[in-house]
C-alpha positions in Angstrom: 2.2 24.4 -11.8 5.4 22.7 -12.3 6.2 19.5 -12.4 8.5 19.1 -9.1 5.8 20.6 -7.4 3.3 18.4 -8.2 5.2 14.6 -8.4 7.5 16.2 -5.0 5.2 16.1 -2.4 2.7 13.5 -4.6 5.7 10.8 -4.1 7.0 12.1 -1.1 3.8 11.6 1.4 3.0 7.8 1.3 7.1 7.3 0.9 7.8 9.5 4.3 4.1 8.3 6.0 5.1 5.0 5.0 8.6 5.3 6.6 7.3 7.1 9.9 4.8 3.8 10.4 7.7 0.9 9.4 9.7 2.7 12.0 6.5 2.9 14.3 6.7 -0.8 13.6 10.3 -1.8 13.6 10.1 -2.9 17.2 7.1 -5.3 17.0 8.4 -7.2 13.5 7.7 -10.7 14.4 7.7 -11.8 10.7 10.7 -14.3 10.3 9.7 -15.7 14.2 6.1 -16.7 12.5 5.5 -19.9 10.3 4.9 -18.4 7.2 3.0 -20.0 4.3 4.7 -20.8 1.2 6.3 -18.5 -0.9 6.7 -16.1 1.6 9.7 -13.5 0.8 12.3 -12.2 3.5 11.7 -10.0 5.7 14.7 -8.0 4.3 12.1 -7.6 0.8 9.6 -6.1 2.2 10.9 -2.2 2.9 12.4 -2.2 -0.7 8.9 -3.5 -2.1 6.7 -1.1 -0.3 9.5 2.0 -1.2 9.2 1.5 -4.9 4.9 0.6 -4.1 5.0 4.3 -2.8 7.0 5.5 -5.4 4.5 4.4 -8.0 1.9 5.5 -5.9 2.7 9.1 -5.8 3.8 9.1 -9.3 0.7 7.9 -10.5 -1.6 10.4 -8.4 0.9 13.2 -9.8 -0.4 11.9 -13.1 -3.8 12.8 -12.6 -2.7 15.9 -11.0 -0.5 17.0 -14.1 -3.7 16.5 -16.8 -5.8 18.2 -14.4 -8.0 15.4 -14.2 -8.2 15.1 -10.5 -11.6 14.7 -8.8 -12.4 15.1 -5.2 -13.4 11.3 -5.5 -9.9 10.7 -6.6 -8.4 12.0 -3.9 -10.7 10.5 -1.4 -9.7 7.0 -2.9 -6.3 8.2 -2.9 -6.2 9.5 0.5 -8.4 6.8 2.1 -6.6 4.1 0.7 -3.4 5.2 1.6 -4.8 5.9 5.3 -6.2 1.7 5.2 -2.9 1.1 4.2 -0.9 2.5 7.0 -2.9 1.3 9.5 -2.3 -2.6 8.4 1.5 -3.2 9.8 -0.3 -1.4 13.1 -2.7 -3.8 13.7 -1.0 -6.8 12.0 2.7 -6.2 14.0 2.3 -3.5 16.5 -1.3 -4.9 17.7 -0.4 -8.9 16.6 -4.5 -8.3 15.5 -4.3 -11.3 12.2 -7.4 -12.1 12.0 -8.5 -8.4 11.8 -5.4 -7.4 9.6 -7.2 -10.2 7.5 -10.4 -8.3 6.8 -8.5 -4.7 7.0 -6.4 -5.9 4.2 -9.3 -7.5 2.4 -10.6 -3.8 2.6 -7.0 -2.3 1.5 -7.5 -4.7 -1.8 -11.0 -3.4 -2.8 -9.9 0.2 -2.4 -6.6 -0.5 -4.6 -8.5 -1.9 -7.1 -11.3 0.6 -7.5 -8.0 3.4 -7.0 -6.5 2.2 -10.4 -9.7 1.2 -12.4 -10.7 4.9 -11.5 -7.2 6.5 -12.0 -6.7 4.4 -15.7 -10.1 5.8 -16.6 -8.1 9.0 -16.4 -4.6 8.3 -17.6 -4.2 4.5 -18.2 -0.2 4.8 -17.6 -1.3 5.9 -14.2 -4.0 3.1 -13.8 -0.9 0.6 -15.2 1.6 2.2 -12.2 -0.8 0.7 -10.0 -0.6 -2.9 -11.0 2.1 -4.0 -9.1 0.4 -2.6 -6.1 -2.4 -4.2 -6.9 -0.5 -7.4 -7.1 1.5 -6.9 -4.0 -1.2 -6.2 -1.7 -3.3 -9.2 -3.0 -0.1 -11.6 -2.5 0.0 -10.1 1.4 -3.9 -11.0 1.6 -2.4 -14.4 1.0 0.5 -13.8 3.6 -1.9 -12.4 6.3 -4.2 -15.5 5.9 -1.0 -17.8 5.9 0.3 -16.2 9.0 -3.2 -16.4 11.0 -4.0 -20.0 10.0 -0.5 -21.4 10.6 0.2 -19.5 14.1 -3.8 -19.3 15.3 
């Protein structure tokens, strides 16, 4: 199998099923209205972040892909996690749920982290694409938590 058809559609689904739910979104962003906890970026960051988050996301699945290492456990991590993502900015902006996007996200963090412990167990560079995911999604635990205390 070539490569552009493995890494095409391995970066383009969570880049376009990311778009389809920001745009879902778009119209219920409350972020720069709320009182946001420290170090809380603009609002402006967050698309760019998530872009190059999916980027890395699919390249790294692609990995496994290209070594023939995928599993159907991979895939279910993959697939689930992606699905758990996409359905935070729902309940967090469309819904205004907080509290729930809390423990969603909580969810979102374990399933990242058990994504890229599995995926570098595979192909570390792919397990090391998935740090700064990783990162990010903890940091918007913290945001989440941030927004619910300070807005109740």
């Amino acid at each position: 199998m070539s490569k552009l058809r493995i890494y095409a559609p391995s970066v383009l689904v969570p880049v376009l099923l990311g778009a389809a739910v920001g745009l879902l979104t778009m119209g219920s962003m409350d972020y720069e209205t709320l009182r946001q906890p420290p170090l809380s970026p603009p609002g402006w960051l967050f698309p760019v972040v998530w872009t190059i988050l999916y980027v890395l996301m699919g390249v790294s699945y692609g990995m496994i892909k290209e070594t023939k290492q995928l599993e159907s456990g991979d895939s279910l991590i993959y697939y689930i996690q992606l699905g758990v993502n996409l359905l935070w900015p729902i309940a967090f902006f469309l819904l205004k749920w907080r509290l729930f996007a809390f423990f969603w996200i909580i969810l979102l963090d374990v399933l990242v982290l058990l994504m890229l412990f599995r995926f570098k167990s595979k192909v570390k560079t792919a397990g090391l694409l998935q740090i700064p995911y990783a990162v990010w999604v903890l940091f918007a635990t913290y945001l989440n938590l941030g927004v619910y205390l300070l807005n109740g």
